[in-house]
Steps between C-alpha positions, in 0.01 A plus 500: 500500500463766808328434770131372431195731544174300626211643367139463587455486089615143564232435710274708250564262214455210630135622654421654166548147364247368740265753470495470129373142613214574731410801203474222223315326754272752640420660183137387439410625862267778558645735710284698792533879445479506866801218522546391818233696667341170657827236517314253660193486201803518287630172696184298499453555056887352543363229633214448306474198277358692240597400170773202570802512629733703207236764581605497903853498383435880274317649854780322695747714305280808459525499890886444527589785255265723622686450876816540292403863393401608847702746714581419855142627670345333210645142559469531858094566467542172287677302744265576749196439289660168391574418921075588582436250179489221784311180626071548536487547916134317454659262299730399702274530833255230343762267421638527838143409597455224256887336665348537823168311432639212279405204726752227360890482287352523169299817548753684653773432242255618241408819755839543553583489128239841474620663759828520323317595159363783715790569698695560105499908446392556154821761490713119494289436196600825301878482628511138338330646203793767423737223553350327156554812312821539308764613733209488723700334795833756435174775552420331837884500618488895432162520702584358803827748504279750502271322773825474691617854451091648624384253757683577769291796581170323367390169693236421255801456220650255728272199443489593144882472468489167700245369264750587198838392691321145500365509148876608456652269680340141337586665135848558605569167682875413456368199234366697241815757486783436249891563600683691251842557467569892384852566284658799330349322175100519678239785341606843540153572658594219795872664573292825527294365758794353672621831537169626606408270802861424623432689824832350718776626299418748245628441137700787413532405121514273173869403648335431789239303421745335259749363780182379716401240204863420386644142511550493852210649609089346456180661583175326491160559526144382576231574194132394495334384158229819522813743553755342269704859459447549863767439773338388826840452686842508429816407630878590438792237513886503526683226466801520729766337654433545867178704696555872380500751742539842294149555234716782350800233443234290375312783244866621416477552080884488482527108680649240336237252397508137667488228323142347627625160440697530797330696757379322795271750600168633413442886672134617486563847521176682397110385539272698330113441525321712211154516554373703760146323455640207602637608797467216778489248242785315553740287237785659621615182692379261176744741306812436682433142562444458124826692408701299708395220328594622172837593594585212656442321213674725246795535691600151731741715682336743676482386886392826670145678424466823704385879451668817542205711666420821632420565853215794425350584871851450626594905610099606571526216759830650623382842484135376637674325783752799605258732497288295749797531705618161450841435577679288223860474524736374807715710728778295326381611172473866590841549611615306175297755286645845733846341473442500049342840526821668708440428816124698485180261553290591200136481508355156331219638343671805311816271460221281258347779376761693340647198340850701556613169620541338162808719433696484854639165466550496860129551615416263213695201662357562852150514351522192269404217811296738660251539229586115396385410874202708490421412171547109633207642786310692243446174269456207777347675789288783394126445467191744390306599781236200558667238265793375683695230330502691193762698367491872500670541160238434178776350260616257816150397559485463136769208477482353856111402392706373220736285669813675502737570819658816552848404350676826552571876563710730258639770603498828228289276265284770351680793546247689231291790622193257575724225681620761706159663593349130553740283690819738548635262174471165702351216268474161591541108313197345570618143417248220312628144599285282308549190757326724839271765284153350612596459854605838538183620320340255713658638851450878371166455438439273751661602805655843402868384517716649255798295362822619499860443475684447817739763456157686516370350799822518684518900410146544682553278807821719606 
């Protein structure tokens, strides 16, 4: 086929399908002609234990499709009615009182026992109630995107969405997901959504998508039993001989395909979380850890697990850094880069910007350990302001807290438009050793020190 379309009518169906749930379910309630005029009355008869508990599940999904059909003002009214719908100030004051009198153990265990009754916002409650509804807890996932999308600008959304990120969180615990293996021969409607959420390199087409689940190639995936047709995360394997160092010698359609019996290594080449809901909820390192696994047992000869990974705040940093008047390269290396541009000095920053570069062969070979040594600095010495010890770069932080060392830099890696604009098409092998991955999680976390190869190390010390 051409190249794919995604449409938002694939996110339509699927919604239609749970709507026609919550409609089948909501059916026998009586709707306000003034809906949603008073969301907190309209919270409390939610709550209500009026007429069992299938009843509470029909006002339950009243509620959640009537959200559904809201516009943007409308859900954010609802969001903020749902944040107010919190713990009884009085209540809590008297049970603070009752702690604070309890004259021995017993009585304060009990006091303390109703002070967290009265510390529990009712709004926990009715969260926990949409999550029993069918496709009640995929519902949830889509609310607290939206939380995270309008809270930024509304600090009473904030404790709302940390109430929900918990709830969130013990649901989606790494023991109650499933790991799935996805194939050329998986449902049509789970290839679309590959398509859809692969966010690091775009799939282009069929062929495409086609070559990424061939023989040498496996992606897997992280699925929980109340989102069975959901991808939560994803991630993209080739099975090489050797660390790659090119994606688009990696993604090429036209490469032979390797016989996966006897690769002897395992490239993870593209990590795609899916659900912006569950943003900060993280199985990411579970994933890989559980992958590895599986490929080490279906193929005995793979010695080498490693990624091939993008280096996204890589040129904003330079550019960031430059601009601040930062000075980056050597005298050495500034004669070396005047000598491949004829004898003139060129400016670094425009040099970058125009990307010109990529076609003088010359300038090219001056520039490839320049950026490689800055790259080196960018990955193992660069903090965020306030958080030194951790890395600068998200997708470093990302498998450092994961256990990997910085294996190492490629030069004209990702030479797309994106890999250009990101990292000036530097990528990096982040490199999983299973025998030292918990105590280099262990000194990342720890004591901020980021593992690395000592080709690495050596590059930053000179």
């Amino acid at each position: 086929m051409s190249d794919i379309a995604i449409e938002a009518g694939l996110m339509d169906r699927a919604m239609r399908r749970v709507a026609s749930f919550w409609r089948d379910l909501a059916g026998a309630v009586q709707r306000s002609p003034a809906a949603f005029s008073d969301f907190a009355e309209e919270f409390r008869e939610c709550l209500q234990a009026r007429g069992g508990e299938v009843s509470a599940r029909k006002r339950a999904a009243a509620l959640a499709e009537r959200y559904r059909g809201l516009d943007e003002a409308g859900k954010l009214g609802f969001l903020r009615a749902l944040a107010a719908f919190d713990s009884d100030a009085l209540a809590v004051t008297r049970a603070i009182e009752k702690l604070s009198a309890a004259p021995d153990a017993a009585l304060r265990a009990i006091a303390l026992a109703g002070l967290r009754r009265a510390l529990e916002p009712p709004r926990l409650r009715l969260l926990t109630a949409f999550g029993a509804i069918p496709d009640g807890v995929k519902f949830l996932v889509m609310m607290r995107a939206d939380l995270l999308r309008l809270k930024d600008d509304e600090p009473l959304l904030q404790a709302l969405e940390t109430d929900l990120k918990g709830l969130l969180g013990s649901w989606f615990d790494v023991g109650f997901l499933e790991l799935r293996a996805i194939d050329w021969k998986s449902p049509a409607a789970l290839l679309e959504k590959l398509v859809q959420y692969e966010a690091v390199h775009r799939i282009r087409t069929w062929r495409d998508l086609r070559n990424r689940l061939d023989s040498d190639r496996r992606c897997y995936a992280f699925f929980h039993p109340r989102m069975p047709d959901e991808p939560l995360i994803f991630v993209e394997v080739a099975l090489e001989r050797g660390m790659a160092a090119s994606v688009q010698k990696l993604l090429d359609e036209k490469a032979p395909v390797l016989d996966a019996g006897q690769a002897d290594t395992a490239v993870f080449y593209s990590i795609n979380n899916c659900q912006r809901g569950l943003d900060g909820i993280s199985f990411g390192n579970f994933l890989i850890k559980r992958v590895v696994e599986l490929l080490a047992a279906e193929f005995p000869k793979l010695k080498t697990f490693c990624t091939l990974s993008p280096m996204p705040g890589f040129r904003a940093w330079l550019g960031k850094t430059l601009g601040a008047g930062g000075i980056l390269l050597t005298t050495e290396e500034e004669a070396a880069l005047a000598t491949a541009n004829g004898g003139v000095a060129p400016d670094f920053a425009r040099l970058l910007a125009d990307r010109a570069w990529l076609r003088q062969e010359a300038l090219s070979r001056a520039l490839a350990p320049m950026l490689i040594r800055l790259g080196a600095r960018y990955l193992l010495q660069e903090s965020p302001q306030g958080r030194a010890g951790r890395t600068l770069d998200p997708v470093a932080h990302f498998h450092l807290s994961n256990g990997a060392r910085v294996e190492r830099l490629n030069w004209r890696a990702d030479v797309s438009e994106n890999g250009l604009r990101q990292s000036c098409g530097l990528m990096v092998n982040y490199l999983y050793d299973p025998a030292s991955i918990e105590n280099n999680h262990e000194a990342y976390v720890g004591d901020g020190q980021r593992a690395a190869s000592g080709g690495l190390k050596r590059l930053i010390r000179a």
